[in-house]
C-alpha positions, -999 to +999 in steps of 0.1 A: -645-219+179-681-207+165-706-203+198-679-217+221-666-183+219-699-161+239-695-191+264-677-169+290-703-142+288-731-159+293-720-181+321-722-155+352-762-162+348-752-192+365-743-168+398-784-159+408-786-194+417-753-202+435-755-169+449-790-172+469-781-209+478-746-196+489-752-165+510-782-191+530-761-220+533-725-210+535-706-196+568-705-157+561-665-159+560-664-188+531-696-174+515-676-137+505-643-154+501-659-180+476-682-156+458-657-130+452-633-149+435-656-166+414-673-130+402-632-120+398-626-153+371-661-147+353-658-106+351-616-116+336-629-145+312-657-124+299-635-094+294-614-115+277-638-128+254-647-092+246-613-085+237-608-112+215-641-105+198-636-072+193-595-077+173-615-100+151-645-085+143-629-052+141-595-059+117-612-058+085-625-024+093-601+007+077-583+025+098-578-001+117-543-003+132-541-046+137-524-061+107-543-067+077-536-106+075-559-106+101-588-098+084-583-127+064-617-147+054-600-179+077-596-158+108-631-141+103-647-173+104-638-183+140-664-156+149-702-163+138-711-127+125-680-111+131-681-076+123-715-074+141-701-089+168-668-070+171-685-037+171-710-047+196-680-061+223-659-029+212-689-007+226-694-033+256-657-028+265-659+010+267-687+006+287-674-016+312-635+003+313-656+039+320-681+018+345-650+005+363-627+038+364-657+058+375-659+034+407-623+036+418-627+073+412-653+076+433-637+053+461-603+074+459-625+106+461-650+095+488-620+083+506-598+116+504-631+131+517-631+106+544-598+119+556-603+158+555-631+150+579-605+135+604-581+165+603-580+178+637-595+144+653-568+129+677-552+096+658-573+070+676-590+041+659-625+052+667-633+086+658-661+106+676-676+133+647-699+154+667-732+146+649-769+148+660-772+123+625-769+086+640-743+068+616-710+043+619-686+033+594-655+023+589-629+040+571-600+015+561-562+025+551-532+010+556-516-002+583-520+020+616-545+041+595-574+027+593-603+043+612-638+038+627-663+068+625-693+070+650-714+098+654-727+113+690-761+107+676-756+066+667-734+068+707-768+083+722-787+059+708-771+029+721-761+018+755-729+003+766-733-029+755-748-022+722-724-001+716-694-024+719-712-046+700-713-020+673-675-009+677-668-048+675-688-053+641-666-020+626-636-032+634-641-065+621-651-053+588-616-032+590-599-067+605-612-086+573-604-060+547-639-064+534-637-031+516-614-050+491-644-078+489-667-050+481-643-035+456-638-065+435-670-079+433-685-037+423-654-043+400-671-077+382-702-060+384-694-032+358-677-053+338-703-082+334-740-071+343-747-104+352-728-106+382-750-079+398-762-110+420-729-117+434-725-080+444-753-082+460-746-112+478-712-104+488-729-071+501-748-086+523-720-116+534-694-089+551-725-078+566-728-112+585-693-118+586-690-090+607-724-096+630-707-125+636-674-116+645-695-091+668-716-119+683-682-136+691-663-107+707-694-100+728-701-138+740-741-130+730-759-132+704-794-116+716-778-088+726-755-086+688-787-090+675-807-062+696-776-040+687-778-043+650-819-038+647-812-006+668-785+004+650-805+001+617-839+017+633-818+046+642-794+053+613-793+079+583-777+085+555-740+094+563-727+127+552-709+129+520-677+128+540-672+095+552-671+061+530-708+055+528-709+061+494-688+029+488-695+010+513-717-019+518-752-013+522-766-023+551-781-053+541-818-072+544-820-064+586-846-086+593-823-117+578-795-104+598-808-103+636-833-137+626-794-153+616-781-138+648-808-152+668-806-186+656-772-208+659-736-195+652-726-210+616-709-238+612-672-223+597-659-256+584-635-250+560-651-264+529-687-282+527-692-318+519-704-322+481-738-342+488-755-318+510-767-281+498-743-262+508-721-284+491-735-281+458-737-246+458-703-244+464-691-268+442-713-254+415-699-220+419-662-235+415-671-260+387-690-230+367-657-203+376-634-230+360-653-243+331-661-201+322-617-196+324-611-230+306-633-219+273-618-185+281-585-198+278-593-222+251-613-195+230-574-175+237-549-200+228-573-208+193-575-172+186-538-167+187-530-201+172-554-186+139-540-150+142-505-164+141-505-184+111-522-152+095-491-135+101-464-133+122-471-118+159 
């Protein structure tokens, strides 16, 4: 295998690129659907890798609990550097496991928080905490569960319009699950640094998915876009209570209302090749499969060698 083998790790750099030209180009709705999954295949393949790198660079070293025909000299050599190299991806794999646990921790804590807030709210999809602190956000759950929060502040700052604009943009983040986009590409993120990008990206995508879902349910996009800019001029950090703490930041402002105030997105379903927007997306698929093909080849070689070391 030699080099082949740190392929998959190094292959989310590709992302900064496909990100930027994707979260421009694409409609909002393909742009988070696309860039999630492809952070889900890198963040697997390069966890893979990690795993095989660290049974063979680590099963020569005593103590160790994998057989001993796999330390053999012929299985060692299928990694350039091996024992190096296993007790480097070792490390990078605790790292990466805490990184991850710690985030659903903290999304299963925030959201139990979330709830206590609620007790004595009547069950009604839009909450009303009593707040002077201007915030919104929305709190998703299971079927029949899932809940906007709006302070009295953010409702004072708004007027009727703007505010249905806001409610609109809430429950289209709750309508699209984004929280589950947002989840999964945090996910890749700890387990590959490199993908930082495409959190970012897809941070700012359910953003615009939902402006736009907003813009539609109103029939104007001036007044979606006035709504958001005030929205943002008048927010705060929400309390500890609610799901701000995992949810999507609010996102570059300025790029939000300037895409509101310019034409809807076109939301074909898949771009053609020679334009753009084609090659971004293309680009991000081609470089998503060719990261789980060497991931899978690396696998199936690794187990081929490890078998004929001894039996599995």
């Amino acid at each position: 295998m030699g080099v082949f083998v740190f392929l998959p790790l190094v292959l989310p750099l590709t992302a900064w690129p496909i990100a930027r030209l994707a979260e421009h180009r694409l409609h909002p709705r393909l742009a988070t659907c696309l860039l999630s999954a492809v952070a889900a295949v890198l963040s697997l393949c390069s966890s893979l890798c990690l795993g095989l790198l660290a049974i063979v660079g680590t099963a020569q070293l005593p103590g160790n609990p994998l057989p001993d025909a796999w330390a053999d000299p012929e299985v060692r050599a299928a990694v350039p550097h091996d024992e190096v190299i296993g007790k480097g991806a070792v490390l990078a794999l605790a790292v990466a496991t805490a990184a991850c646990t710690a985030l659903l921790r903290r999304h299963r804590l925030v959201r139990r928080r979330g709830l206590r807030a609620l007790r004595g709210l009547r069950a009604t999809q839009v909450a009303v905490l009593r707040d002077e602190m201007p915030y919104a956000h929305a709190l998703p759950g299971r079927a029949g569960t899932a809940r906007i929060l709006v302070s009295t502040g953010m409702l004072a700052g708004l007027d009727s319009r703007e505010r249905r604009v806001l409610f609109a943009h809430e429950r289209a983040h709750l309508a699209g699950r984004h929280h589950r986009y947002l989840l999964l590409a945090g996910l890749a993120a700890r387990a590959n640094p490199f993908l930082r990008p495409l959190r970012t990206a897809v941070a700012y995508t359910v953003e615009r998915w939902a402006d736009e879902e907003a813009a539609a349910a109103v029939g104007d996009r001036r007044t979606a876009a006035r709504a958001i800019a005030r929205a943002a001029l008048i927010s705060r950090p929400a309390p500890a209570s609610t799901l701000a703490a995992v949810a999507a930041t609010p996102g570059p402002v300025p790029r939000r209302v300037a895409a509101l105030l310019g034409p809807a997105p076109a939301a074909r379903a898949w771009p053609p090749m020679f334009t753009t927007v084609g090659m971004a997306a293309w680009t991000a698929a081609a470089g998503a499969a060719l990261s789980a093909m060497s991931s899978a080849n690396s696998a199936v070689t690794m187990f081929l060698i490890l078998k004929a070391a001894t039996p599995l």
